[in-house]
C-alpha positions in Angstrom: 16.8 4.2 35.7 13.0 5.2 35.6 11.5 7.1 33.5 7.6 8.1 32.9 5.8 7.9 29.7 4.3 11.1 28.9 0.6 9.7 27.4 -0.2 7.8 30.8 2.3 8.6 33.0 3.4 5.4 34.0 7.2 4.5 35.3 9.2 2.4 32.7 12.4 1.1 34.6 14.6 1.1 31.6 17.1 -2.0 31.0 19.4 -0.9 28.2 21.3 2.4 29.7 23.6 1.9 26.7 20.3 2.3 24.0 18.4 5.0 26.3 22.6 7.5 25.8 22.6 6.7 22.2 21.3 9.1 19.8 21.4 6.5 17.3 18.8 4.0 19.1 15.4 5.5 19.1 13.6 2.8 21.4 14.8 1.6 24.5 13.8 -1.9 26.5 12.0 -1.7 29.2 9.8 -3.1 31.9 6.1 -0.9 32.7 5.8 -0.7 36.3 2.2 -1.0 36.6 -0.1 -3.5 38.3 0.9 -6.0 40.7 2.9 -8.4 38.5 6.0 -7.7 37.2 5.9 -6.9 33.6 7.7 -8.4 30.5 10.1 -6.5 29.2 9.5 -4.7 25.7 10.4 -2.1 23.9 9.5 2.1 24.1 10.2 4.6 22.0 12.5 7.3 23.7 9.9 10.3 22.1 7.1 8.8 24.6 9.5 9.1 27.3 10.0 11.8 29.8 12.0 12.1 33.2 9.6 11.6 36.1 10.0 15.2 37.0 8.4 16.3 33.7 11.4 17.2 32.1 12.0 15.9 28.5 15.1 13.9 27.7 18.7 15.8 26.8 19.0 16.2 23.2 22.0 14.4 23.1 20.3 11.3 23.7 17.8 11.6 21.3 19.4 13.6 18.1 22.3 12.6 16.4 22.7 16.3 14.9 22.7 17.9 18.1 26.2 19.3 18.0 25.8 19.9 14.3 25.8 23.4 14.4 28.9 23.8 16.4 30.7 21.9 13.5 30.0 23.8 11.2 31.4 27.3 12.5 
């Protein structure tokens, strides 16, 4: 899966599906797509990340407490 970060906007192919669906992992490995060479992979933090659409990540992949609410009631 690809996703952009939002500073630069340069494609990250992410690696670990399993970290980028967990709430509970706030970084995710990846490999930059950016220059001729491929990249080593390394690690991004998921709040840099966006969809390459623009659109920010679902909140069940980056908060834990997202259903918190509904709990509750």
């Amino acid at each position: 899966m690809f996703l952009k970060q939002k500073k630069n906007g340069h494609l990250i192919e992410v690696l670990g599906l399993n970290d980028l669906f967990n709430p509970n992992h706030t970084t995710v490995v990846g490999r930059l797509h950016y220059g001729e060479e491929m990249q080593d992979p390394e690690k991004f933090s998921k709040s840099e990340l966006i969809f390459p659409s623009g659109e920010e990540l679902p909140r069940c992949w980056t908060d834990v407490h997202y259903r918190d609410q509904e709990v509750r009631k």
